[in-house]
Backbone of each chain as nested JSON, in Angstrom:
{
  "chains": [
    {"id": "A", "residues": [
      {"number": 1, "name": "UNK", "atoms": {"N": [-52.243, 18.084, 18.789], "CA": [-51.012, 18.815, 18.444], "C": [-49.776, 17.954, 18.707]}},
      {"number": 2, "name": "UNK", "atoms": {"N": [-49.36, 17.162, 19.756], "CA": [-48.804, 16.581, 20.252], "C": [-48.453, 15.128, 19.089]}},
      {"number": 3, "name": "UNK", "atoms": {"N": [-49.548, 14.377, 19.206], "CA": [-49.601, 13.396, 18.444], "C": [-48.59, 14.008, 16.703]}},
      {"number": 4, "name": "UNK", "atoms": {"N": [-49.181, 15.331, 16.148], "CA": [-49.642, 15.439, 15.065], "C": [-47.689, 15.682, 14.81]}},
      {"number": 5, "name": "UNK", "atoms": {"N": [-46.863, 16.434, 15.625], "CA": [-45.809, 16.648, 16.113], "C": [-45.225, 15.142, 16.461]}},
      {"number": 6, "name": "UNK", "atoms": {"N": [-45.356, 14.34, 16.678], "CA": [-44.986, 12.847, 17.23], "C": [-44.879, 12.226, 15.733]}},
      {"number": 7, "name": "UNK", "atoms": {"N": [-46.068, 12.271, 14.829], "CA": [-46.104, 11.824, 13.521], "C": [-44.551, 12.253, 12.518]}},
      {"number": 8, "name": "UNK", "atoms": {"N": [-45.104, 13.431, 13.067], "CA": [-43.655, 14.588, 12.371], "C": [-42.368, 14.286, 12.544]}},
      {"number": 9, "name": "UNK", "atoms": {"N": [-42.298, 14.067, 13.54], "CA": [-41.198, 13.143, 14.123], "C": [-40.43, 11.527, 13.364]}},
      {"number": 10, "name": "UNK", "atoms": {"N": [-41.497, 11.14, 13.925], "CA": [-41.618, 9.628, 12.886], "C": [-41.564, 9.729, 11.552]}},
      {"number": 11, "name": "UNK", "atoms": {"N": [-42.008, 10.299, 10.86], "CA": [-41.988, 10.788, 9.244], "C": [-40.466, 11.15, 8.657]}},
      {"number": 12, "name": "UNK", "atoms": {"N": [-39.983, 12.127, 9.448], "CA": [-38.954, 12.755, 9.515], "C": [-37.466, 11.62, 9.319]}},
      {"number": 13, "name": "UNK", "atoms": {"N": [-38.201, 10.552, 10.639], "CA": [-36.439, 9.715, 10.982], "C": [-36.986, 8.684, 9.878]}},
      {"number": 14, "name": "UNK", "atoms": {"N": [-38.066, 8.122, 9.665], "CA": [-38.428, 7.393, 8.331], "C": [-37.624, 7.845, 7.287]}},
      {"number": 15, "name": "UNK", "atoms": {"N": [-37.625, 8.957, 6.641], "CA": [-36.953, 9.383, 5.516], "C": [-35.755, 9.745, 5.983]}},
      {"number": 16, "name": "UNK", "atoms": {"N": [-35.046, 9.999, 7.257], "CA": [-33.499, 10.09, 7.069], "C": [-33.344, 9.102, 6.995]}},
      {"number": 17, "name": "UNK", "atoms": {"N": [-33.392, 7.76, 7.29], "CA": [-33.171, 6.424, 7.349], "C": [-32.688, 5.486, 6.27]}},
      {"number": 18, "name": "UNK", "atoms": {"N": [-33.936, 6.139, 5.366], "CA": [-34.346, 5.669, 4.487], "C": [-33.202, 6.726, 3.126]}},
      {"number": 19, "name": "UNK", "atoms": {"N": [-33.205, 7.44, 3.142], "CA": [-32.2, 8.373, 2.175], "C": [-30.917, 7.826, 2.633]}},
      {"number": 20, "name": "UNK", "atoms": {"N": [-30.361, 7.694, 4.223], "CA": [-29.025, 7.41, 4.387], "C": [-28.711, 5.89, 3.422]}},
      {"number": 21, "name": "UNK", "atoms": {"N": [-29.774, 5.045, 4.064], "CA": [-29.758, 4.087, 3.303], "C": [-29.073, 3.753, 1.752]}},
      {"number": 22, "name": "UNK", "atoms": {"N": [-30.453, 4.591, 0.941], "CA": [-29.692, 4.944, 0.03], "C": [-28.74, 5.765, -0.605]}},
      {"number": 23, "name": "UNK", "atoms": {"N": [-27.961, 6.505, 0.183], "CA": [-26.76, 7.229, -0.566], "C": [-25.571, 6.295, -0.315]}},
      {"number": 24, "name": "UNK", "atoms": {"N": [-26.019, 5.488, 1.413], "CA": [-24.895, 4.769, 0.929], "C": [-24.927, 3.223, 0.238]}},
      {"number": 25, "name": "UNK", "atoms": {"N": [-25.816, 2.82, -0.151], "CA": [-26.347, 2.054, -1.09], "C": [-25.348, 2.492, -2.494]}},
      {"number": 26, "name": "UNK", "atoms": {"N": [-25.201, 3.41, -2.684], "CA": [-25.276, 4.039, -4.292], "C": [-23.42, 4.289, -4.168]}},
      {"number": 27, "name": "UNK", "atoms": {"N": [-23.417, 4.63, -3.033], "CA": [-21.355, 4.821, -2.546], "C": [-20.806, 2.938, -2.726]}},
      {"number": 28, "name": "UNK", "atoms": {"N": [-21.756, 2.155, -1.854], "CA": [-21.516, 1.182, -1.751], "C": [-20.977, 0.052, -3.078]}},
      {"number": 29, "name": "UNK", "atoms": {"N": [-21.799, 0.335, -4.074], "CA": [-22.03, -0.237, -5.644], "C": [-20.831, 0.404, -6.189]}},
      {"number": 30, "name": "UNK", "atoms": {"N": [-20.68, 1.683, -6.173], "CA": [-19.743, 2.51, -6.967], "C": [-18.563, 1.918, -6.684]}},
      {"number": 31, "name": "UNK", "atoms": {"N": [-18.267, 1.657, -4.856], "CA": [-16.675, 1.236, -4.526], "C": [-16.344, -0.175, -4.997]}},
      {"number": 32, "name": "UNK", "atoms": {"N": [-17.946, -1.251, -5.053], "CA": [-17.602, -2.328, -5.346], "C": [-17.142, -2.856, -6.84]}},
      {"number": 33, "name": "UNK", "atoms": {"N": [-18.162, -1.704, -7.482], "CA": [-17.584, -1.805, -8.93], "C": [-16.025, -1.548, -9.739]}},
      {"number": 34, "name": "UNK", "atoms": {"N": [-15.59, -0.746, -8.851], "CA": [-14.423, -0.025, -9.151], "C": [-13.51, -0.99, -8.761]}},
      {"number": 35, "name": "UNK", "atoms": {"N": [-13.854, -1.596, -7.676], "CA": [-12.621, -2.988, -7.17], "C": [-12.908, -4.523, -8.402]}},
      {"number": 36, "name": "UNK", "atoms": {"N": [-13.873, -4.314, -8.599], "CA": [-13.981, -4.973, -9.608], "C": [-13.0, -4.74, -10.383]}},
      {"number": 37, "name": "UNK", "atoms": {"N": [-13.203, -3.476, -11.35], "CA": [-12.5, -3.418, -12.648], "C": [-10.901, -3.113, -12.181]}},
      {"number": 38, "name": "UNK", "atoms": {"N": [-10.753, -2.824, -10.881], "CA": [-9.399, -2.281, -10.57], "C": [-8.835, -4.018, -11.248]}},
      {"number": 39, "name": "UNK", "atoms": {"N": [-9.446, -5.091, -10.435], "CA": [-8.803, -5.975, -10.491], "C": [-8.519, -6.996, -11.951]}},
      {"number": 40, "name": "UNK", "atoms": {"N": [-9.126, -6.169, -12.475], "CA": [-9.501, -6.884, -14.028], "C": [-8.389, -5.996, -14.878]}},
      {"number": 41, "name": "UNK", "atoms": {"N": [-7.893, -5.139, -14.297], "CA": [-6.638, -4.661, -14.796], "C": [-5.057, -5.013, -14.737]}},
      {"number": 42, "name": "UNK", "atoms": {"N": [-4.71, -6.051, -13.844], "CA": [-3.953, -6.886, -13.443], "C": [-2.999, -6.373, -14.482]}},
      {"number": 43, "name": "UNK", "atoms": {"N": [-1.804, -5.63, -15.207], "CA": [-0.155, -5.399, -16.142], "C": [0.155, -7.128, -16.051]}},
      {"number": 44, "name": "UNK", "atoms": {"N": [0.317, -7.681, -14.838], "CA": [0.421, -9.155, -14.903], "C": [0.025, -10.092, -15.338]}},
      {"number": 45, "name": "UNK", "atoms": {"N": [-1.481, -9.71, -15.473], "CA": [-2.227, -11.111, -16.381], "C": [-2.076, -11.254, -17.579]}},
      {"number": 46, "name": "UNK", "atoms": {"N": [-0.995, -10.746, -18.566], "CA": [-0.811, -10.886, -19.675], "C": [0.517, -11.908, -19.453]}},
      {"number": 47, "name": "UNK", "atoms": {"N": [1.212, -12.178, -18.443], "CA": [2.33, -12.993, -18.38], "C": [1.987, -14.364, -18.292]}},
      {"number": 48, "name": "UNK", "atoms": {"N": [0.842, -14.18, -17.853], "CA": [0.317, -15.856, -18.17], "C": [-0.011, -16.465, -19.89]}},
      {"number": 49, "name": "UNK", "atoms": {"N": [-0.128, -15.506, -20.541], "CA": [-0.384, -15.645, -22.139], "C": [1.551, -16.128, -22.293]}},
      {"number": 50, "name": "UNK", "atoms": {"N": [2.631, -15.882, -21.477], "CA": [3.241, -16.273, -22.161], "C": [4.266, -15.044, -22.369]}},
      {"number": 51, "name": "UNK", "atoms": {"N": [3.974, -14.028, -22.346], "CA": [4.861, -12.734, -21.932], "C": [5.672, -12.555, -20.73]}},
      {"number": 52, "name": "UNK", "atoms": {"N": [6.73, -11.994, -21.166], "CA": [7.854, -12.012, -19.968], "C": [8.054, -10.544, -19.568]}},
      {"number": 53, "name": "UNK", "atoms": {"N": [8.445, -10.16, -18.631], "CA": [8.928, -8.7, -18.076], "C": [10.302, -8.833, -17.581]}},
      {"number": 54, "name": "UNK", "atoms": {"N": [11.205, -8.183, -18.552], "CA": [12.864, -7.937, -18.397], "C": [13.281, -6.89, -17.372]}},
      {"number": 55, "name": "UNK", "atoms": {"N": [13.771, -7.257, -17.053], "CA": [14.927, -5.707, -16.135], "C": [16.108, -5.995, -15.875]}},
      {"number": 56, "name": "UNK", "atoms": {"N": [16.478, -4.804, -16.37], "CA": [18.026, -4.53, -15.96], "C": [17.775, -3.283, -14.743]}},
      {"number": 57, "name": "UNK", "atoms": {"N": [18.764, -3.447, -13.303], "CA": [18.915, -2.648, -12.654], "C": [17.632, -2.347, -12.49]}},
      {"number": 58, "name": "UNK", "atoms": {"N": [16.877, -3.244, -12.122], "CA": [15.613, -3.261, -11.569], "C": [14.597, -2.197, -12.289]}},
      {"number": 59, "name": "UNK", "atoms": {"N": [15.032, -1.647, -13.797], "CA": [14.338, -1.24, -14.714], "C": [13.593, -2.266, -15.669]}},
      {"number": 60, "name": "UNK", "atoms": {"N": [11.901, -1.523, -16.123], "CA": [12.26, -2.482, -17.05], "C": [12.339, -2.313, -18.202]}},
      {"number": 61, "name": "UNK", "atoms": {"N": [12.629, -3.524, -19.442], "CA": [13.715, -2.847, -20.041], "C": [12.179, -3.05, -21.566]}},
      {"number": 62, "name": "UNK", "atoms": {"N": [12.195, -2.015, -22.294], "CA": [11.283, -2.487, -23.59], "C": [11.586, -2.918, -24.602]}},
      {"number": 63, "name": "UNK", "atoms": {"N": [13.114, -2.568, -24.892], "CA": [13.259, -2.891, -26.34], "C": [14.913, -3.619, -26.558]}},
      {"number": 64, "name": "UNK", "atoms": {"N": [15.106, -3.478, -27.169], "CA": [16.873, -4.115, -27.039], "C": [17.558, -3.307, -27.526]}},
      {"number": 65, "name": "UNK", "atoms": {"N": [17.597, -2.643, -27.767], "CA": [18.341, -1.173, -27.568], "C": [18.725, -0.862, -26.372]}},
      {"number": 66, "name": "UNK", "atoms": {"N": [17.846, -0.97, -25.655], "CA": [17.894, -0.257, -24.501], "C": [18.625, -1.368, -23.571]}},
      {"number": 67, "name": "UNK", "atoms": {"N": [19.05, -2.612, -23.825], "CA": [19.561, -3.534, -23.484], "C": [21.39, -3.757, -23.229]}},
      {"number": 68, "name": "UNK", "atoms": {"N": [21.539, -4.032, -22.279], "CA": [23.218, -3.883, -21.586], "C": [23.97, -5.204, -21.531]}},
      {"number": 69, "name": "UNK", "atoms": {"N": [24.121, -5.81, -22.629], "CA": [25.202, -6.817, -22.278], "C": [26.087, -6.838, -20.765]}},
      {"number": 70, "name": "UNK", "atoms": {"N": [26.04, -8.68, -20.425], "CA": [26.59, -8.624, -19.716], "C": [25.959, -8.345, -17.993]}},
      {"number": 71, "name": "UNK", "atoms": {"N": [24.957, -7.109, -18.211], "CA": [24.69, -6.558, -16.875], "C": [23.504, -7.679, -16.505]}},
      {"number": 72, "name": "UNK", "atoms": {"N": [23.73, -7.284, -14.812], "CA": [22.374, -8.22, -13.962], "C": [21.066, -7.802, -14.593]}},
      {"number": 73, "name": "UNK", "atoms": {"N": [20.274, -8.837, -14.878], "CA": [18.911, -9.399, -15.608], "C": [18.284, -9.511, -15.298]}},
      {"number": 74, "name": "UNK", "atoms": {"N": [16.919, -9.465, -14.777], "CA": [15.912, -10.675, -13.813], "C": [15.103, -10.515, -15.489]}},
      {"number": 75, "name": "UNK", "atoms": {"N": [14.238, -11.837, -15.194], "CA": [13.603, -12.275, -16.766], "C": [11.887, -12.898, -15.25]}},
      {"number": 76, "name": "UNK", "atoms": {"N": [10.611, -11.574, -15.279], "CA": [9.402, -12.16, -14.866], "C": [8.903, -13.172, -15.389]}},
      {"number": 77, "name": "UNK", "atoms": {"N": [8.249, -14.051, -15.004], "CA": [7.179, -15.14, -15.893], "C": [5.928, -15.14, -14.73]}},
      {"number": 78, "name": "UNK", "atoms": {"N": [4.6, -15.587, -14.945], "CA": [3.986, -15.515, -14.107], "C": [3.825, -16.173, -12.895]}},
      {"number": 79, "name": "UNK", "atoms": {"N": [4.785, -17.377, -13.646], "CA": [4.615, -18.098, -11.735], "C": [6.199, -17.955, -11.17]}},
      {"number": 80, "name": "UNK", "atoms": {"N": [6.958, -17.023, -11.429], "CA": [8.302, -16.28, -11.131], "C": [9.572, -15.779, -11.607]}},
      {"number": 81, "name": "UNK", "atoms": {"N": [10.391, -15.539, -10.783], "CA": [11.42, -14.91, -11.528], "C": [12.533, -15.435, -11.531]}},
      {"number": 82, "name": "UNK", "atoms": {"N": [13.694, -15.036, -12.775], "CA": [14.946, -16.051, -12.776], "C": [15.762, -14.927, -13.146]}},
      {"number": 83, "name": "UNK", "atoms": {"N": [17.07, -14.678, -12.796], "CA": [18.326, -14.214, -13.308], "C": [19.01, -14.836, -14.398]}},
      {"number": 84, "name": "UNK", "atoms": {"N": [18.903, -13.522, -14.999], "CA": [19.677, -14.093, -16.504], "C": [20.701, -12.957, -17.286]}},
      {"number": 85, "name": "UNK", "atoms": {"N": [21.498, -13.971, -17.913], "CA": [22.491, -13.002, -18.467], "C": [22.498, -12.603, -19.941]}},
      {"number": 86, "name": "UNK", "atoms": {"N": [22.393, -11.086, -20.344], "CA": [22.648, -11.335, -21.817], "C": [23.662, -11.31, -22.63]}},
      {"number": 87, "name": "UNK", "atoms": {"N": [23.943, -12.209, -23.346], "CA": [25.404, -12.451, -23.369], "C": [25.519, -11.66, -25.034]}},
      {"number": 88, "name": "UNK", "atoms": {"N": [24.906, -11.593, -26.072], "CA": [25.135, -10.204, -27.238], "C": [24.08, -9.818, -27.722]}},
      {"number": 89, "name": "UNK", "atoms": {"N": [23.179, -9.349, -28.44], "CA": [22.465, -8.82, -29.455], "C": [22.58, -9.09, -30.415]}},
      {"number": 90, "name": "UNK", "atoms": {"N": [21.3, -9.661, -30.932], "CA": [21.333, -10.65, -32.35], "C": [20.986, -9.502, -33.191]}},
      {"number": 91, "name": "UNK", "atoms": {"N": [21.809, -9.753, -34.231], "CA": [21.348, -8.55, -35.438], "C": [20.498, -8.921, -36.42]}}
    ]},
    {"id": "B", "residues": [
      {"number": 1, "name": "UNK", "atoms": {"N": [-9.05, 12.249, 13.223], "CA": [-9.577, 13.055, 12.237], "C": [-11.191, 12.982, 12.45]}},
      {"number": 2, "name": "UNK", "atoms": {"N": [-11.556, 14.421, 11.846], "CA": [-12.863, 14.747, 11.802], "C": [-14.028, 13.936, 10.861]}},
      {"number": 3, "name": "UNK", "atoms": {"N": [-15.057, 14.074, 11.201], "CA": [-16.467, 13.264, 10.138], "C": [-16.099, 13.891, 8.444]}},
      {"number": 4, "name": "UNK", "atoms": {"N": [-15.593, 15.067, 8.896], "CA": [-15.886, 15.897, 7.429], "C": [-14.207, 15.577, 6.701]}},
      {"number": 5, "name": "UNK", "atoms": {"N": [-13.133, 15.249, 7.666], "CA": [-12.231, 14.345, 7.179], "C": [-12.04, 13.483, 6.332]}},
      {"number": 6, "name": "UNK", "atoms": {"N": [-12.763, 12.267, 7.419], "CA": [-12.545, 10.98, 6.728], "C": [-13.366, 11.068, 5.738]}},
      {"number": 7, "name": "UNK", "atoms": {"N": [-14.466, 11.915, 5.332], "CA": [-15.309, 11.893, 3.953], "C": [-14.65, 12.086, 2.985]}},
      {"number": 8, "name": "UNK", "atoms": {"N": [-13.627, 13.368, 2.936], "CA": [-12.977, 14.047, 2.313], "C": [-11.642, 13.081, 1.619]}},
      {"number": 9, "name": "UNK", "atoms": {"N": [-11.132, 12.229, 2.596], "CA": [-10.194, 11.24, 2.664], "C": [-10.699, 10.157, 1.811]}},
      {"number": 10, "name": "UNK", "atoms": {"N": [-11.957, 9.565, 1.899], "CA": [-12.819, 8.481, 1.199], "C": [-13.045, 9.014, -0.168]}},
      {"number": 11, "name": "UNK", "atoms": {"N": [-13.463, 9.826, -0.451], "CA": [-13.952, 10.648, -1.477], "C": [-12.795, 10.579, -2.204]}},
      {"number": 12, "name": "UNK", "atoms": {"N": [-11.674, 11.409, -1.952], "CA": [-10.332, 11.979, -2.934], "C": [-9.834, 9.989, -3.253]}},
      {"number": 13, "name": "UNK", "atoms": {"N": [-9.793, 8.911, -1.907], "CA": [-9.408, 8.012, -2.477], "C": [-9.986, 7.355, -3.336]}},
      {"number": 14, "name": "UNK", "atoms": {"N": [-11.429, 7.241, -3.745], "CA": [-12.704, 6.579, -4.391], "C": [-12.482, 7.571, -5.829]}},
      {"number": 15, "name": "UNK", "atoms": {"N": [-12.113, 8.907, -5.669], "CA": [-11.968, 9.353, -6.959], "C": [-10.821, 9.027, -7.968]}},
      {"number": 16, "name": "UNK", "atoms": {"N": [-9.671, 9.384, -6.997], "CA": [-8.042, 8.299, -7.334], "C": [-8.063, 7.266, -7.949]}},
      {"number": 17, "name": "UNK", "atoms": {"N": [-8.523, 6.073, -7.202], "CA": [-9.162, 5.107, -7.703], "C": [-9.532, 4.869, -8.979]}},
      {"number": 18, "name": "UNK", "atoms": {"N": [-11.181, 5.744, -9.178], "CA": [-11.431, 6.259, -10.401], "C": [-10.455, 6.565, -11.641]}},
      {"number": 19, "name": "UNK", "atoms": {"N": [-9.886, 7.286, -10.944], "CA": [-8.753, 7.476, -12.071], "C": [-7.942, 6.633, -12.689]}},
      {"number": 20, "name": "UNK", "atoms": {"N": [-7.27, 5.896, -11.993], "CA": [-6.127, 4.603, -12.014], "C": [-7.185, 3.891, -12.765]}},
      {"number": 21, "name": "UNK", "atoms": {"N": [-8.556, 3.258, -12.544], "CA": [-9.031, 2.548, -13.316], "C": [-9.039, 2.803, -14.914]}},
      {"number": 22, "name": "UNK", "atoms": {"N": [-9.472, 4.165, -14.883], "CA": [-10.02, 4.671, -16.449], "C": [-8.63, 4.624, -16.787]}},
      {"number": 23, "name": "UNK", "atoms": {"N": [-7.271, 4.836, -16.03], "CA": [-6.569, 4.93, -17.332], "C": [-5.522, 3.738, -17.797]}},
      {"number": 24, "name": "UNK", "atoms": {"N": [-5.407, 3.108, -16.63], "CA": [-5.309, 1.126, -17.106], "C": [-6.157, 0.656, -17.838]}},
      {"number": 25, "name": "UNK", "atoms": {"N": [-7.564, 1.216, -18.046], "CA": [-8.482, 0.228, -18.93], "C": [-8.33, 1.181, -20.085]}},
      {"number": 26, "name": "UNK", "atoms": {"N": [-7.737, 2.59, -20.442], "CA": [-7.527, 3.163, -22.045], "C": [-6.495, 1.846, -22.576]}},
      {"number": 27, "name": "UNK", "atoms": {"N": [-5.077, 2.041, -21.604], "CA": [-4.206, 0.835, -22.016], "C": [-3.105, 1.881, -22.453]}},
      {"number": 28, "name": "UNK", "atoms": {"N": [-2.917, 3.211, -22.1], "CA": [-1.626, 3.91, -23.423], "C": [-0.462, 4.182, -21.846]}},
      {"number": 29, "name": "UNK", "atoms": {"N": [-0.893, 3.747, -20.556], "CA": [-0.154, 3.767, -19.687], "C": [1.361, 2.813, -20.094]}},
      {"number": 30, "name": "UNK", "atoms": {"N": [2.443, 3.049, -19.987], "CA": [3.601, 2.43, -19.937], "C": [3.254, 0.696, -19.082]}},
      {"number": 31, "name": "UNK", "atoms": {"N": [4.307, 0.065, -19.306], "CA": [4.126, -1.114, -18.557], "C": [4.823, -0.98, -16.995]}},
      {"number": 32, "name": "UNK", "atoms": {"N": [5.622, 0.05, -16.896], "CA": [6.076, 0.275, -15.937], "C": [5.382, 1.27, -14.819]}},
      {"number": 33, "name": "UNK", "atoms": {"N": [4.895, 2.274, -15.415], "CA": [3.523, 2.973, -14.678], "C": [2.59, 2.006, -14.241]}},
      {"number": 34, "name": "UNK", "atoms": {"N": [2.021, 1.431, -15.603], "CA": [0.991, 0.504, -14.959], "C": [1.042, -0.249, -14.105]}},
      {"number": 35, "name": "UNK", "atoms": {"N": [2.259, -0.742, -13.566], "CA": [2.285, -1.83, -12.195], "C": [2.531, -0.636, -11.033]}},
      {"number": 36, "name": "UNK", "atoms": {"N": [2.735, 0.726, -10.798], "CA": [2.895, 1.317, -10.023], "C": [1.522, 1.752, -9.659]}},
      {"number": 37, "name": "UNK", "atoms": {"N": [0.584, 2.166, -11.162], "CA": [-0.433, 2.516, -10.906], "C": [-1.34, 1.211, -10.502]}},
      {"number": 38, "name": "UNK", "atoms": {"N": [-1.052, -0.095, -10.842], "CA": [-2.091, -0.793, -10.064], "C": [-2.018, -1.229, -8.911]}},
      {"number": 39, "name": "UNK", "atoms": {"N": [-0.53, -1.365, -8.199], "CA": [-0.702, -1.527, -7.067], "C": [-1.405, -0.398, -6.135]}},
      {"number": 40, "name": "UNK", "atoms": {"N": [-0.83, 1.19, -6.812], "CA": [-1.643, 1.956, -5.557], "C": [-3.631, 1.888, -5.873]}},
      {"number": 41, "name": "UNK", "atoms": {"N": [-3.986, 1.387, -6.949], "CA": [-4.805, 0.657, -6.958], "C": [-6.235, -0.115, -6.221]}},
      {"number": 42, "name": "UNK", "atoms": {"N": [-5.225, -1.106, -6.202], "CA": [-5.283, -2.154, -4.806], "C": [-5.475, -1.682, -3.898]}},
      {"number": 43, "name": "UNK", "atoms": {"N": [-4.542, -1.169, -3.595], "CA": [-4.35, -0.66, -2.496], "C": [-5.708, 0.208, -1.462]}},
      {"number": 44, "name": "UNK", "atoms": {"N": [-5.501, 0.975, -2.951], "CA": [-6.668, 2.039, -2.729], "C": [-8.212, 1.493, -2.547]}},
      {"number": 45, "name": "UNK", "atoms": {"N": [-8.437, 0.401, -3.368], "CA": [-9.601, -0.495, -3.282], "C": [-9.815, -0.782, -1.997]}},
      {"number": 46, "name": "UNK", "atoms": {"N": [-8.605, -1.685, -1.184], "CA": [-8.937, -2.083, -0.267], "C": [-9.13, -1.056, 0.998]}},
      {"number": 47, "name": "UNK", "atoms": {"N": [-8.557, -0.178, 0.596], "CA": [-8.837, 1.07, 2.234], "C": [-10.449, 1.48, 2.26]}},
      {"number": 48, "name": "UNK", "atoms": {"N": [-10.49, 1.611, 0.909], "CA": [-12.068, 2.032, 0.512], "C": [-13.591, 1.083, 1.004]}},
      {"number": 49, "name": "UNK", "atoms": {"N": [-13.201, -0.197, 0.527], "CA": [-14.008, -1.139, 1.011], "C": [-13.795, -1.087, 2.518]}},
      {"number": 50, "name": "UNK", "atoms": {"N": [-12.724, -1.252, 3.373], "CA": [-12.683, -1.517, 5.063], "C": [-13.287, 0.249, 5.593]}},
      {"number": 51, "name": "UNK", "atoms": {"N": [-13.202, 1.24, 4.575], "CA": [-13.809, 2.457, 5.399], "C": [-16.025, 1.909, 4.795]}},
      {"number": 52, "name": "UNK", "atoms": {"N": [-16.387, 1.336, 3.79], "CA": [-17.058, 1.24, 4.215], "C": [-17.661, 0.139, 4.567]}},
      {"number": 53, "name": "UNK", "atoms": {"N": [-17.152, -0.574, 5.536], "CA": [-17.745, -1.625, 6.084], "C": [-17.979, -1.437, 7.824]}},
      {"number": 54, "name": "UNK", "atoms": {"N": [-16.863, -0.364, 8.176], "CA": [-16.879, 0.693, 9.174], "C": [-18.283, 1.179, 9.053]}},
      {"number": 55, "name": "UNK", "atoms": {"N": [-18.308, 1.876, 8.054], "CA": [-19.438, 2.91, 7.883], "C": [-20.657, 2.357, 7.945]}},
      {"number": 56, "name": "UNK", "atoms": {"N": [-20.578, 1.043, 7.403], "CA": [-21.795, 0.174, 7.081], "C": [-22.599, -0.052, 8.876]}},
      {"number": 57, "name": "UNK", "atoms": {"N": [-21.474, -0.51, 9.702], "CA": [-21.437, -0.71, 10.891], "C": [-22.23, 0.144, 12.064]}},
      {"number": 58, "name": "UNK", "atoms": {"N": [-21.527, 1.711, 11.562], "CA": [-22.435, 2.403, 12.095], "C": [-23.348, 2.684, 11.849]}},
      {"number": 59, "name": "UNK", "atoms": {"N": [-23.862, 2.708, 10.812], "CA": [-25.178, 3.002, 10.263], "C": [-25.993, 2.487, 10.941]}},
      {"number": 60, "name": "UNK", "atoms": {"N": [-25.842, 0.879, 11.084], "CA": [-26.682, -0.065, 11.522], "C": [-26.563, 0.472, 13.467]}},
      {"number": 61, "name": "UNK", "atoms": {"N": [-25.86, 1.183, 13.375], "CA": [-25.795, 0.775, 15.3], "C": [-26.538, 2.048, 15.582]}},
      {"number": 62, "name": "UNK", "atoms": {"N": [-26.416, 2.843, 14.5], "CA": [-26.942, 4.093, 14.71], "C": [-28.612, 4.506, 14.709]}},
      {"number": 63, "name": "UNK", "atoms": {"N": [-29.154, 3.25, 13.948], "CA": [-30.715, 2.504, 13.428], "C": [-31.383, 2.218, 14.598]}},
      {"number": 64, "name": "UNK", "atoms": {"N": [-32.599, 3.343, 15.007], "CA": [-33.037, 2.835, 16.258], "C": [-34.877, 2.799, 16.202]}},
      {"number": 65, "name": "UNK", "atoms": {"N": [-35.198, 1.753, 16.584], "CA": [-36.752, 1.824, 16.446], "C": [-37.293, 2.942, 17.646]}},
      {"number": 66, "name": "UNK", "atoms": {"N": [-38.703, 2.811, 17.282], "CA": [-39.487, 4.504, 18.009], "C": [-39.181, 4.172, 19.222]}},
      {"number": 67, "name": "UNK", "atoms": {"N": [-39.06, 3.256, 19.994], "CA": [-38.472, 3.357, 21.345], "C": [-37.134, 3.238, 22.075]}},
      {"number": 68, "name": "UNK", "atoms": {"N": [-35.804, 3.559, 20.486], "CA": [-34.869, 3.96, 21.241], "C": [-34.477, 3.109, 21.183]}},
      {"number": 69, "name": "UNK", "atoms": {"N": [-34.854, 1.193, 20.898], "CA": [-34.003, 0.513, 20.992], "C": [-33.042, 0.043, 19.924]}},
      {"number": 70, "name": "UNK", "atoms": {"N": [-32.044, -0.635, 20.226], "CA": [-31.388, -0.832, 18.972], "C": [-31.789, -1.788, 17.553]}},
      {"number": 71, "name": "UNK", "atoms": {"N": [-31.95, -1.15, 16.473], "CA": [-32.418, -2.339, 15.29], "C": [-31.844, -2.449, 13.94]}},
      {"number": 72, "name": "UNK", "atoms": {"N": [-31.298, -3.243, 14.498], "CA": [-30.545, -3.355, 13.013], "C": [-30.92, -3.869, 11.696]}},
      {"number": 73, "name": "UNK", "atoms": {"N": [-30.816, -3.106, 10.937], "CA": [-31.667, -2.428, 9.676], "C": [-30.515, -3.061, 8.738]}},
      {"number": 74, "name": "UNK", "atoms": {"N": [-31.079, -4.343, 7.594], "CA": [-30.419, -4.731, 6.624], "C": [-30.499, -4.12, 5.351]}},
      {"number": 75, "name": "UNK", "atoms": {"N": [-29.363, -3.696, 5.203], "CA": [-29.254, -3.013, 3.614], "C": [-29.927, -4.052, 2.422]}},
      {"number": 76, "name": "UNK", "atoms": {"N": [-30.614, -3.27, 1.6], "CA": [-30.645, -3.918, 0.13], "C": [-29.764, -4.444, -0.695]}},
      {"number": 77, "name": "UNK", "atoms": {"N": [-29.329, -5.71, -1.161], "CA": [-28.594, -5.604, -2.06], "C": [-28.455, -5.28, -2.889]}}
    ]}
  ]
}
């Protein structure tokens, strides 16, 4: 009885062990994958193609319309940033 | 905070996460969202990975052979 109860025992922490294992096995993959693709999403890695990110008033700006002669500029590039002025709108 | 906490805490951030991914990788996010949404991101990545490397930790300390002693039990890759 004893023994058979002792087995039971052992059987028992075998499979919690073994399940904890894998659930967090399966959490583990999920978080690593996700940091993966988080990082493969980079808004920035398109500035290395050569694209710039404008702001005025620390907005940024999309179109030239929306653009303010005159006012403070920063002009992103990927390996940094420069102040610039726009001096009119080309028609 | 409680066990049933920090699950709760891991979980909502791992789902967040989730989210920010799927909707930087549709692409119809603004360019200005999108750098807000990827830094919290990041961000979020990295709290996630250091809660489970914590977790990973205990697991292993928590791993005890039939006599109680300590054995540390290597995950599968």
């Amino acid at each position: 009885m004893l023994r058979q109860r002792s087995q039971q025992i052992d059987d028992l922490q075998n499979r919690l062990i073994r399940n904890m294992l894998h659930s967090f096995s399966i959490v583990k993959q999920r978080t690593q994958f996700l940091s993966i693709r988080i990082k493969s999403t980079n808004p920035k890695s398109i500035l290395k193609r050569g694209f710039a990110i404008v702001r005025q008033d620390d907005s940024i700006i999309s179109s030239v319309k929306k653009t303010v002669p005159l006012r403070p500029t920063t002009i992103e590039f990927h390996d940094g940033i420069i102040e610039a002025e726009i001096i009119r709108k080309k028609k | 905070m409680s066990k049933k906490e920090t699950k709760n805490t891991f979980e909502h951030s791992l789902n967040r996460l989730e989210k920010i991914v799927a909707a930087l990788e549709e692409g119809e996010v603004s360019l200005e969202e999108s750098l807000k949404m990827y830094e919290e991101g990041i961000h979020l990545s990295k709290e996630c990975i250091e809660t489970l490397s914590k977790t990973e930790l205990k697991i292993k300390q928590l791993t005890k052979d039939l006599n109680g002693k300590l054995q540390l039990t290597d995950f599968e890759e």
